[in-house]
N, C-alpha and C positions, 0 to 999 in steps of 0.2 A: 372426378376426371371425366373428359368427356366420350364420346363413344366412339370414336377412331382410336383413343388411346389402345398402344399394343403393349400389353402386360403382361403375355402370357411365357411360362418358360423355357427358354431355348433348350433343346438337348443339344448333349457336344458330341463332338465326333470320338464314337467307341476305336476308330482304327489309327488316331495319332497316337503317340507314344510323349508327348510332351514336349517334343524336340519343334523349333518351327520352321513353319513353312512361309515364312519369310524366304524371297528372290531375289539375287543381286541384281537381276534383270530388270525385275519391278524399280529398284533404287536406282537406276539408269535410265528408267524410260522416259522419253520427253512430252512434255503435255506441251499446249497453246502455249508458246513465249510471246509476252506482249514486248512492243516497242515502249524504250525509256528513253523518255524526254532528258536530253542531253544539256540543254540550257538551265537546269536547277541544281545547285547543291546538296549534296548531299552529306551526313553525318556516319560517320565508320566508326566500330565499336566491337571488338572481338571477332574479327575478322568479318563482319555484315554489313550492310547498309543499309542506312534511318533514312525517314524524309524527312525534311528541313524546315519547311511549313508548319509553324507550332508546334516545335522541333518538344520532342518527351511524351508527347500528349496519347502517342499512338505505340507500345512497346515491343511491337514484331519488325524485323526488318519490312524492306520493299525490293528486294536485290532479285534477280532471274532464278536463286533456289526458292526463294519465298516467293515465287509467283509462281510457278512448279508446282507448289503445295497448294497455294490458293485452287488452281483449276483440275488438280486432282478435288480436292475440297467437293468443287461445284460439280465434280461425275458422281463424287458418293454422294450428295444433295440429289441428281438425277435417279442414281439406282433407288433410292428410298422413296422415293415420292413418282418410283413408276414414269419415270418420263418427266411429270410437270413441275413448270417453273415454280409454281406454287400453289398453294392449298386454297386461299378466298376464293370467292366464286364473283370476280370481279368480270363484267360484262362491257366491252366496247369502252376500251378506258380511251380518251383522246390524250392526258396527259399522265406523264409515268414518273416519279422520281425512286432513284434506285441509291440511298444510303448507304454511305464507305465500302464504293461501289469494286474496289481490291483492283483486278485485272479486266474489268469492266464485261467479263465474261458473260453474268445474268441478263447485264443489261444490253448488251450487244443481243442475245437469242431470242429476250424476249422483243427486240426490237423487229429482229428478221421476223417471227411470229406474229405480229402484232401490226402491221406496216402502215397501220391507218392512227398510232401512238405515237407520239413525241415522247421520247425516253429520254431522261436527264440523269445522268449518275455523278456525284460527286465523290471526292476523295483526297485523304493531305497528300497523297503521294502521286504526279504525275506519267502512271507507269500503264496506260490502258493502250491500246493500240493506234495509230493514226488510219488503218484504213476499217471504218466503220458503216455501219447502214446512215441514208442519207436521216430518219430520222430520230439516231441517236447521238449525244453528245456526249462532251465530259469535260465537269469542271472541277478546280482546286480548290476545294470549301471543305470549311470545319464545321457539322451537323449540330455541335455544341454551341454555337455562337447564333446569335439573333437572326433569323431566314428573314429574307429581302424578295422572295419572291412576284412575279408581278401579277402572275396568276396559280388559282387554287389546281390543285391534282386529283386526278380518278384514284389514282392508286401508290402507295409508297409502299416500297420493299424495303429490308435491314435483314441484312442476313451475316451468320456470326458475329456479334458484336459484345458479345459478351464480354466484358473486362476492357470495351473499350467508353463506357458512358458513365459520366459525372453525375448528370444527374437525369435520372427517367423518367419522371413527373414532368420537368421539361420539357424533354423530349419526346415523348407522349401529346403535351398539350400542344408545341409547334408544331409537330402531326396535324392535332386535329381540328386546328385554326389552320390550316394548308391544303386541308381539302375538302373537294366538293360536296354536298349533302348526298348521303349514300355511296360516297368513298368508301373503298376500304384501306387500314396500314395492317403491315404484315412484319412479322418479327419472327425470325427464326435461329436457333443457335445449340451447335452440341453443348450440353452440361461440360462443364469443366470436373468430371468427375470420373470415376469407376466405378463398379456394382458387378455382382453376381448372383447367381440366383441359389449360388449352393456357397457361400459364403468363403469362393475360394479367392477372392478377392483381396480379403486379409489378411494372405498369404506374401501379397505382394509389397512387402514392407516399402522395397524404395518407390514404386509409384505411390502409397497413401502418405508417406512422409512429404512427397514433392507436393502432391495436392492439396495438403493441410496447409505447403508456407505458400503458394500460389492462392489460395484464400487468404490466407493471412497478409501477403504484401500487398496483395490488389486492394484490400480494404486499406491498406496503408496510404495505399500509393492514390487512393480515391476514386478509383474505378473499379468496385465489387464484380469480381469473378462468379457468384452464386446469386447472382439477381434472376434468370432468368424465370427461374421458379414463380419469382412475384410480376411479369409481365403482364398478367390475366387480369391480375385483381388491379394492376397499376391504369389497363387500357380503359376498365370499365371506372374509373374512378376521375382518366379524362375525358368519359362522357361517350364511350364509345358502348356501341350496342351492337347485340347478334354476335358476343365476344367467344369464340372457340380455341382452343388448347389441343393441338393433336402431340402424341407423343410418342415415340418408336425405339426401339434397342436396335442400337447399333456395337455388333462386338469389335472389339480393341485387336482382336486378332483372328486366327481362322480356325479359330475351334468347334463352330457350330458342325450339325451334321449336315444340317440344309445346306443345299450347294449354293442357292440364294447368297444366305447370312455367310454362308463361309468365304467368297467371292467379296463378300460385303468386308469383313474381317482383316483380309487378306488388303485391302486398296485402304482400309482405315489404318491398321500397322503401321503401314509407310506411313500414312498423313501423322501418326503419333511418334514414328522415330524422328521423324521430323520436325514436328511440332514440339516436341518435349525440351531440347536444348535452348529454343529462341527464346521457349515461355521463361524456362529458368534462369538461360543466364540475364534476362532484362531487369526480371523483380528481383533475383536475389541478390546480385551483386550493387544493383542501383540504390534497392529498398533496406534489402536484410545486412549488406554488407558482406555476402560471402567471399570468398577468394577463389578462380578460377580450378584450382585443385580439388576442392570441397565440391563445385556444384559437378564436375568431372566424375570424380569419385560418386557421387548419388545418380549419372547418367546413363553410368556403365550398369550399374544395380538396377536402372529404368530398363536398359535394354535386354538385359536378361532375360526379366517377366513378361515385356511386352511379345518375347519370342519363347516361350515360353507355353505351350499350346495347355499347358495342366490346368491354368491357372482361366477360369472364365468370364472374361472381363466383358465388360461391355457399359457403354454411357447410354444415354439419351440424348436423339434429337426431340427437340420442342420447335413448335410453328406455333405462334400462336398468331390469331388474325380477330380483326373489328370492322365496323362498321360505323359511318357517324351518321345520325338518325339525318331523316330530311325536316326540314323547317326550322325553326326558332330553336335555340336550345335554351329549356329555364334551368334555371339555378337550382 
């Protein structure tokens, strides 16, 4: 692992009593609401809305609460990485493409930052805002289908995308056929996982039950949930060099003692009470075949633990970043 990985063990907080501190305030508060493009269809499905645009292919809604989370999302991507957009050490990039670009948030800031970059963010779901920087865009493309580009990029970004890509090897190489010599692509995505450092993790029977069929459908359903892990070895095997892996704990709820991580905790909760219903009811009713009672009943058991301050959960963010050499590339 490399040298920014943070693997060291959190302490929790000796003054919670297990009860959480979970906010109804927090679950009310409104982030950025993007404008939704009114002239597309859309697909409804347990009370959400899908984008329509290679309608399945993508299994989280696009609706104003999924965009809520999306941009709380990008504040906990901010508190962990200190402020920046991202980890490469990418220099005067003139072109940006910013991958299943959500509520076009990334790519809108680094646009304002960046003002001398053409930023291009794509995404199936037309839900990013209409009033943007003069040199950011956004289009409706599927990152899975053959790029048409007419010119190569300084830099691409992909951020969460985990359990949304068919095939990586692919997507890797139209990367690295897309950009310029001494490009960097940048991958970044929580683990679809849980971990503790004192094994009380296993405690939490209904979140390690939902995570084993959430790997289990996504391998179904053809979008592996657990690829992140193999990004590293996949970037440098498309040819990419200077390949780095940072990796960070991020807790599931506020049990740390650092006021930091606890804060951190606290803003990841909501993203997980939140995130936990969409993931499940897509794959297991779609994939596994569950009935809306069955995944109900395993939600409620979710929300327990996740509020639940005893139990010390925490994932992983992964960044992983490359570089494509300059000149020729041999075989």
């Amino acid at each position: 692992m490399d040298q920014d990985t943070h693997h060291d063990p959190v302490e929790p907080d000796s003054d919670t009593d297990g009860s959480s501190l979970y906010s109804d305030s927090l679950d009310n508060a409104s982030y950025t609401t993007s404008v939704t493009s009114s002239v597309l269809d859309y697909q409804y499905e347990n009370g959400r809305r899908y984008h329509s645009y290679h309608e399945g292919e993508y299994v989280l809604p696009n609706d104003e609460r999924e965009q809520d989370r999306l941009d709380l999302s990008h504040h906990i991507y901010l508190m962990l990485l200190k402020g920046e957009l991202l980890k490469a050490p990418v220099k005067d990039p003139k072109r940006v493409l910013d991958l299943g670009t959500g509520t076009g948030l990334w790519a809108i800031e680094y646009a304002d930052t960046n003002p001398n970059a053409q930023v291009i963010g794509i995404d199936l779901s037309a839900i990013q805002p209409s009033w943007v920087p003069p040199n950011c865009r956004f289009e409706i493309d599927d990152f899975e289908q053959p790029w048409s580009y007419s010119k190569p990029f300084d830099y691409i970004h992909g951020r969460e995308m985990e359990g949304s890509i068919r095939d990586h090897d692919l997507l890797f190489k139209q990367a690295f056929d897309n950009l310029n010599p001494n490009g960097w692509l940048e991958m970044a995505s929580f683990d679809v996982n849980t971990y503790s450092d004192d094994g009380t993790h296993l405690k939490a029977t209904n979140l390690m039950i939902s995570i084993k069929h959430m790997h289990e459908s996504s391998r179904m359903f053809g979008k592996d949930m657990t690829s992140s892990p193999s990004w590293k070895e996949r970037m440098v095997k498309a040819g990419f060099v200077n390949v780095k892996e940072d990796v960070y704990k991020l807790p599931q709820s506020p049990w740390p003692k650092d006021p930091k991580l606890k804060e951190l905790g606290r803003y990841h909760q909501l993203n997980m009470l939140e995130a936990m219903p969409i993931y499940t009811y897509a794959l297991f009713s779609r994939v596994l075949g569950w009935t809306r009672s069955e995944i109900e009943g395993l939600l409620a058991g979710i929300r327990m633990e996740l509020r639940d301050t005893s139990y010390h959960l925490y994932t992983n963010l992964r960044v992983v970043y490359g570089q494509k050499p300059e000149g020729p590339v041999t075989a």
